[in-house]
C-alpha positions as CSV (number, residue, x, y, z in Angstrom):
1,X,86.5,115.2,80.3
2,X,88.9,113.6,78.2
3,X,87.7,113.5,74.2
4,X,86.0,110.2,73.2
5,X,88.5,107.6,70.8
6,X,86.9,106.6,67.4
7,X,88.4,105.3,64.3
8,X,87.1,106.8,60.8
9,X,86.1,103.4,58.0
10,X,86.5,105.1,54.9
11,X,86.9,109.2,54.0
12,X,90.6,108.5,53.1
13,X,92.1,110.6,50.0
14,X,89.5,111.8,47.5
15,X,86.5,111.1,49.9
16,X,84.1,114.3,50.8
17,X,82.6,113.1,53.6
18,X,85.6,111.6,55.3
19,X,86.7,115.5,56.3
20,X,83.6,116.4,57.1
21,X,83.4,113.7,59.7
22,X,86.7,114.6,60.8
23,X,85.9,118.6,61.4
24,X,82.7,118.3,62.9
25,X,84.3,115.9,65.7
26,X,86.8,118.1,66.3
27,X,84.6,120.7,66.8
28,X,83.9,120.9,70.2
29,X,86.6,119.1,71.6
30,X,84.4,116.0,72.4
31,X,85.9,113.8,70.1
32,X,89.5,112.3,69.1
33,X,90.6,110.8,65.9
34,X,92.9,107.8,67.5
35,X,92.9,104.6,64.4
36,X,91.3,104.1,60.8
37,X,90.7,101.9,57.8
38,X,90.5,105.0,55.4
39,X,90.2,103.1,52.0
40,X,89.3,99.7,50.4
41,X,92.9,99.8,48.7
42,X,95.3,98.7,52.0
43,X,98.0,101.5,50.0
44,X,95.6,104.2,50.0
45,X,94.5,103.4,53.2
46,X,97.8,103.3,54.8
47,X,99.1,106.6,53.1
48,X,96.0,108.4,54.4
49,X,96.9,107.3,57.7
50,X,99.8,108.8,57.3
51,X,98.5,112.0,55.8
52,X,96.4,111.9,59.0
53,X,99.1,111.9,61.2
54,X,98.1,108.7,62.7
55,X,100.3,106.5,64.3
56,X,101.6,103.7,61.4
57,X,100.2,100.8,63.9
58,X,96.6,102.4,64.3
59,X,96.4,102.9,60.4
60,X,94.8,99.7,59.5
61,X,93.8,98.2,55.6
62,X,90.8,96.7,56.6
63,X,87.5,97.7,59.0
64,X,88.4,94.1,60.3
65,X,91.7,94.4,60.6
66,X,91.5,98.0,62.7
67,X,88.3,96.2,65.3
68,X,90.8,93.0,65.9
69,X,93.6,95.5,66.5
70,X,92.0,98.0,68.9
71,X,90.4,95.4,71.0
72,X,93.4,94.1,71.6
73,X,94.6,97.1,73.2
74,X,94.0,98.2,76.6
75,X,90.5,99.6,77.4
76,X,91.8,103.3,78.1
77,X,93.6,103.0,74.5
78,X,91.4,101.5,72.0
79,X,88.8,103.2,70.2
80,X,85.4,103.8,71.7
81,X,83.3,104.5,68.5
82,X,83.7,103.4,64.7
83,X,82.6,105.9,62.3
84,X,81.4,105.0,58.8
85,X,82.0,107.1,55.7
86,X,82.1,104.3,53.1
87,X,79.3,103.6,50.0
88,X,76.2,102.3,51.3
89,X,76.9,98.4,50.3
90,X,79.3,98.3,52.9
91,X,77.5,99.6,56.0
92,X,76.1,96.7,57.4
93,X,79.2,94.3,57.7
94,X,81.0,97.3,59.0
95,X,78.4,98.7,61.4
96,X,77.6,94.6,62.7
97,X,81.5,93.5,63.1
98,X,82.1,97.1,65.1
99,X,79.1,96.2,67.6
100,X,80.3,92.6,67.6
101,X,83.6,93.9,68.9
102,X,82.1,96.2,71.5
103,X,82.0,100.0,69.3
104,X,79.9,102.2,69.5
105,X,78.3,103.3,65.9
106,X,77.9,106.8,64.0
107,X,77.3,105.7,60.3
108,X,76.8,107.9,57.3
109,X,72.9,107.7,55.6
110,X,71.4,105.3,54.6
111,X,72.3,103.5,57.5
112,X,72.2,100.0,54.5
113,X,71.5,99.2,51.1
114,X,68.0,97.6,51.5
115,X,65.3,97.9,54.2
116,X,65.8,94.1,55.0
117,X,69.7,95.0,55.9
118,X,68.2,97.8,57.9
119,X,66.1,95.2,59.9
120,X,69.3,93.0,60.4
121,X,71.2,96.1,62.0
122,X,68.3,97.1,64.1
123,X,68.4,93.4,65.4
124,X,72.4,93.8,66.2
125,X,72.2,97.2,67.8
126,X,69.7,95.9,70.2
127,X,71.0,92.7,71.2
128,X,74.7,94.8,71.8
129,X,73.3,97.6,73.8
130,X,75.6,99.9,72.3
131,X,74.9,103.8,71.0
132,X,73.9,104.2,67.1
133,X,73.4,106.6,65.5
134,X,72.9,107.5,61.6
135,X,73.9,111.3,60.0
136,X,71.2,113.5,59.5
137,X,73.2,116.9,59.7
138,X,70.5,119.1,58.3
139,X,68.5,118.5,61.7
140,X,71.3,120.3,63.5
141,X,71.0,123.8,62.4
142,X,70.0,126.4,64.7
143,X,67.1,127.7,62.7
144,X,65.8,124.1,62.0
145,X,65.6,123.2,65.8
146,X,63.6,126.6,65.8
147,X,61.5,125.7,63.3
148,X,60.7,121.6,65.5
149,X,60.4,124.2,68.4
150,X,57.4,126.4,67.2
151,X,55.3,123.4,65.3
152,X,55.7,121.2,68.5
153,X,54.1,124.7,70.6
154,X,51.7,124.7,68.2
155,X,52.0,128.4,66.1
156,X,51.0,127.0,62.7
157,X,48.2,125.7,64.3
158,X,47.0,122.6,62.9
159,X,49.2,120.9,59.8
160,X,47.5,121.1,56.5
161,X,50.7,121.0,54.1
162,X,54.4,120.2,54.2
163,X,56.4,121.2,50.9
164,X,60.0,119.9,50.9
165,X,63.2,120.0,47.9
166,X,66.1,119.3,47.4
167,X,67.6,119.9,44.2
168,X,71.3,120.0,43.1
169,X,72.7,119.9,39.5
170,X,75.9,118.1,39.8
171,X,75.0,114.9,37.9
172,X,72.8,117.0,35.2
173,X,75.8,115.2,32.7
174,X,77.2,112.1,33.2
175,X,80.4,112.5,35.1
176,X,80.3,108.8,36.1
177,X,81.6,107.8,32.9
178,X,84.5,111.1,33.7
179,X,86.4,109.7,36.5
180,X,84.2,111.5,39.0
181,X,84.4,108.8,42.1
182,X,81.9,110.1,43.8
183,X,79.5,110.3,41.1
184,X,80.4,106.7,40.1
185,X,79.8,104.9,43.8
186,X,76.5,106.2,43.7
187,X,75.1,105.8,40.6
188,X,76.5,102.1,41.2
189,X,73.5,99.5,42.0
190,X,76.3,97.0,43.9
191,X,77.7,99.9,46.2
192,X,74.7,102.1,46.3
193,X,71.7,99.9,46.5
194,X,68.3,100.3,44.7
195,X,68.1,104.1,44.6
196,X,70.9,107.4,43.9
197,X,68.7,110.2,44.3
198,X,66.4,109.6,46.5
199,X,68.9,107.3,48.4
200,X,71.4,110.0,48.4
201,X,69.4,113.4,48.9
202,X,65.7,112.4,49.1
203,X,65.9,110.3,52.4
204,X,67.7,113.6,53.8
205,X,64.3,115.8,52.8
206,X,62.4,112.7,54.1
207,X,64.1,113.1,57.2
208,X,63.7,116.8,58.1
209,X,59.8,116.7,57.5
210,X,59.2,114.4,59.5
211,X,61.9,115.8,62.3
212,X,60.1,119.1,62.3
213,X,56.9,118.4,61.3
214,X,56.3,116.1,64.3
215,X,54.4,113.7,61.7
216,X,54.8,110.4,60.5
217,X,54.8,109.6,56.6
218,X,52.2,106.8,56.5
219,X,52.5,106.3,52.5
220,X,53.1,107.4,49.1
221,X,53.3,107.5,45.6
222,X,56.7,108.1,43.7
223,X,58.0,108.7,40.2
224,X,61.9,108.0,39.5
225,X,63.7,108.9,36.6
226,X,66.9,108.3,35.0
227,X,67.4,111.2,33.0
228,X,70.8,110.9,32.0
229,X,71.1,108.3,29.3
230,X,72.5,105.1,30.2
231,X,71.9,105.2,33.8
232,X,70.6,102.3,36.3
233,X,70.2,104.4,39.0
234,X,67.1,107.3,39.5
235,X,69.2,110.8,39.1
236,X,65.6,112.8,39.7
237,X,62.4,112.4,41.4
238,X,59.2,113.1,42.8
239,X,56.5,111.9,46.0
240,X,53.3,112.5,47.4
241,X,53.1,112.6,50.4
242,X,50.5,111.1,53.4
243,X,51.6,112.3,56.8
244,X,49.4,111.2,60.0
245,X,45.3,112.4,59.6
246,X,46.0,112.7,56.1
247,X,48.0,115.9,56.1
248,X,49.3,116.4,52.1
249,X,52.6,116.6,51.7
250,X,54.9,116.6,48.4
251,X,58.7,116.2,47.8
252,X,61.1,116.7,45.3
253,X,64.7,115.3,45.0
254,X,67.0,115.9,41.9
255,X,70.6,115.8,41.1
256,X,70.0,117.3,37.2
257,X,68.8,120.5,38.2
258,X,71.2,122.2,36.1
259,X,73.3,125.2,37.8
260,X,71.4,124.3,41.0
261,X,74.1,123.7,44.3
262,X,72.4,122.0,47.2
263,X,69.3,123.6,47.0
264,X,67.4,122.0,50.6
265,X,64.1,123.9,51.2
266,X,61.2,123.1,54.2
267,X,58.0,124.7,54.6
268,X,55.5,123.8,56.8
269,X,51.5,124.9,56.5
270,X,49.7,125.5,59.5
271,X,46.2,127.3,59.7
272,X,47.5,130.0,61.3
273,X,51.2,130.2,59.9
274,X,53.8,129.0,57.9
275,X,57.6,128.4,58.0
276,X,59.8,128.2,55.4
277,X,63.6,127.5,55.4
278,X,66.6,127.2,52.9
279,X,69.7,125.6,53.6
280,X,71.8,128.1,51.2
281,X,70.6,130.6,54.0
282,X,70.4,128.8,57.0
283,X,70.6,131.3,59.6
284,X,67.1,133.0,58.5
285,X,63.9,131.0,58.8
286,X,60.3,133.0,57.9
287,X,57.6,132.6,59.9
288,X,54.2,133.8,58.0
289,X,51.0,134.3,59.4
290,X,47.8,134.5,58.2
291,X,46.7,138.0,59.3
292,X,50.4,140.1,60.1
293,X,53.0,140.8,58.4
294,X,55.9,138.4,57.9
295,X,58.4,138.1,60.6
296,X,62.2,137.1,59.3
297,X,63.7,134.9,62.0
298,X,67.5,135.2,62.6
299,X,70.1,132.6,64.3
300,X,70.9,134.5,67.8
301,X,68.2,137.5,67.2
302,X,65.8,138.2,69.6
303,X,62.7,135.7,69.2
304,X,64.4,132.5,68.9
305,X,64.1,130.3,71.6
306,X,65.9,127.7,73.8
307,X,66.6,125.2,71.6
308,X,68.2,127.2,69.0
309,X,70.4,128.9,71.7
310,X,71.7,125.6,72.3
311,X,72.6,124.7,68.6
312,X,74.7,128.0,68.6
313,X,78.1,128.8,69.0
314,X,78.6,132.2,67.6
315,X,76.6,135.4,68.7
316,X,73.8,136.4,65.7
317,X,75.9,138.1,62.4
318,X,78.4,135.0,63.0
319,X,77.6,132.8,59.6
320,X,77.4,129.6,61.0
321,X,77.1,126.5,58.6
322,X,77.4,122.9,57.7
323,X,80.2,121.9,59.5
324,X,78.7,123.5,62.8
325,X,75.2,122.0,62.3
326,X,77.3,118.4,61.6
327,X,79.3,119.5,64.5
328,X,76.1,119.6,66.8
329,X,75.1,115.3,65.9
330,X,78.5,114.8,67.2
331,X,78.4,116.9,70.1
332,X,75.0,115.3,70.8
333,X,75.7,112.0,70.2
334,X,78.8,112.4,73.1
335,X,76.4,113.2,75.7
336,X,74.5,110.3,74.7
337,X,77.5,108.4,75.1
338,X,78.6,109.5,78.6
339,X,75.2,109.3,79.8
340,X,74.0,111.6,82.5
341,X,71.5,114.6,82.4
342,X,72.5,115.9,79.4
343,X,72.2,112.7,77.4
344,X,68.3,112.7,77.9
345,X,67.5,116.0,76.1
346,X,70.4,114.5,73.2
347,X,68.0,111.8,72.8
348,X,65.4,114.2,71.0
349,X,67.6,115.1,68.4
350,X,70.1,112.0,67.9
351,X,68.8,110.3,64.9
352,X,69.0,106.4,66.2
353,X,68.2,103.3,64.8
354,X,64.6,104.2,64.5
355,X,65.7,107.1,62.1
356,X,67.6,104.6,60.0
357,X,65.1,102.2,59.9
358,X,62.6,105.2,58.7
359,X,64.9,106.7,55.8
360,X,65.3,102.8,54.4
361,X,61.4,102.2,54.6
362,X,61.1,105.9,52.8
363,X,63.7,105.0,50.0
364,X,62.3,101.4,49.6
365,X,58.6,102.7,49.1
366,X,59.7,105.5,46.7
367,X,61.8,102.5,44.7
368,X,58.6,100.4,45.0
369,X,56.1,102.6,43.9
370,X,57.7,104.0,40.9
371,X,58.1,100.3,39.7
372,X,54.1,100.0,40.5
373,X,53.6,102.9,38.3
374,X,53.4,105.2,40.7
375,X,51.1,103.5,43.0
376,X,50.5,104.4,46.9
377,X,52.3,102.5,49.3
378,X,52.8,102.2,52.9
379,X,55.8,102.6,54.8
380,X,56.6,99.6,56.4
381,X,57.2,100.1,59.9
């Protein structure tokens, strides 16, 4: 099968996530980088094209610019699917005029700034009937799909807690005000939204409870700070939790935690057992029970089922990491694409437009909330 075209909005020089995107498509040969709008300055944009080694003609200065362009260009040419690795603001005018043109979509979280542009989006990618899909790459580790696949058997037994963090320390000073860009973009009302924190890292935590929990956040309470003098944005907070028949849950998302990476912890609480997983060691998941002794679970050991085999690449001892776990929502979201019989068990783990609309609903409640004082509140559906 030949790869699948897309063009990359965004990720140009000086982006993180831009290579990301680009080494997790190329992982498994599924995907082709053919055309791009790789900055908001038409220079910067065109010299990372360049950099690229994209042709000059397919290196556009404008999301608009590079849609008008490719769909003039015959179908087994043009691109197939936009990607989006620009600040939050500018999602939804991207993500609309790429389904307007007839792209497919693979956005960076939050899929918009606010719940309401969320709605909007959902309304497009109906009415197009085009593929969307919104980057939850934590979800694609071996050990996490483990983890889904033991809850959804029923080990733990029945739900009675879920714990889940996500701390890092990189903002702990105010590097914003340094010449840090990405610091600045999201800590930035007008390109961020309403929330950093829990915007940036929270909705991620948010995400993988629910994803291997099998529950649904009804409502919470939330507390967001600014620690860092001077800031607009929340740099650290904190939520309650109310999951379907009012299982507790808590979660914690900071960006002051000084010395801390990209600290991402999960545990689920069952009667009869517990998990507990860490991205900084992703290939190790602990399953404890009640009565035995703890068993430490290994990526590719004996014990681990189906659905982590298929998350795997390397045999167990192989460290596999980020990039492979990103590399599995693109491998996953090209079988959606093509369709057939392997796009039907994708489906489970491709986190669609219902995902986005869930991690906009989270981060509006916790923004909410906090401004109530901390108050519960429901997630709108």
């Amino acid at each position: 099968m030949k790869p699948i075209r897309f063009g990359l909005v965004g990720g140009g020089a000086g982006a993180f996530i831009g290579g990301v995107h680009r080494h997790a498509a190329r992982l498994d040969g599924q995907f082709e980088l053919v055309c791009g709008a790789l900055s908001r300055d038409p220079e910067r944009a065109l010299q990372s094209g360049r950099d690229l080694g994209l042709a000059p003609s397919r290196s556009y200065a404008s999301a608009e610019a590079m849609f008008a362009g490719e769909k003039a260009l015959p179908a087994d040419q043009r691109m197939q699917c936009v990607v989006i690795a620009t600040p939050n603001r500018s999602h939804l005018p991207i993500a609309r005029g790429a389904l307007a043109a007839g792209f497919h979509v693979f956005s960076d979280k939050p899929a918009t700034a606010t719940l309401a542009e969320c709605r909007e989006l959902a309304k497009a990618v109906a009415a197009s009937g085009l593929c969307y899909a919104v980057t939850h790459p934590y979800t694609g580790y071996p050990m996490i799909r483990e983890a889904r696949e033991r809850v959804a058997r029923g080990e733990l037994g029945r739900i009675t807690k879920v714990l889940v963090e996500y701390t890092q320390g990189w903002l702990a000073t105010p590097i914003e005000r340094e010449g840090n860009k990405q610091a600045a973009w999201r800590l930035d009302p007008e390109q961020a939204g309403a929330s950093c924190c829990m915007g940036d890292i929270g909705v991620h935590a948010f995400n993988l409870a629910e994803f291997v929990s099998g529950l649904t956040v009804r409502e919470l309470a939330a507390e967001l700070r600014s620690v860092v003098p001077g800031r607009v944005l929340d740099d650290d907070g904190t939520a309650l939790l109310r999951f379907d028949g009012g299982v507790a849950g808590v979660l914690v998302a900071s960006q002051i935690c000084t010395g801390e990476e990209n600290n991402l912890r999960l545990r689920i609480v069952g009667e009869k057992a517990s998990l507990d997983w860490q991205q900084m060691e992703p290939n190790t998941l602990w399953l404890r029970h009640a009565a035995a002794p703890a068993q430490m679970l290994r990526t590719g050991a004996p014990g681990t089922g189906a659905a982590a085999a298929a998350a795997m690449r390397l045999p167990s001892g192989h460290p596999e990491g980020f990039i492979e776990a990103f590399g599995n929502l693109y491998r996953e979201f090209a079988q959606v694409l093509r369709g057939g019989a392997a796009a039907d068990s994708a489906r489970a783990n491709v986190q669609g437009i219902d995902a986005a609309l869930r991690g906009m609903a989270f981060i509006q409640a916790t923004v909410d909330s906090s401004a109530a004082g901390a108050t519960w509140c429901k997630l709108s559906a």
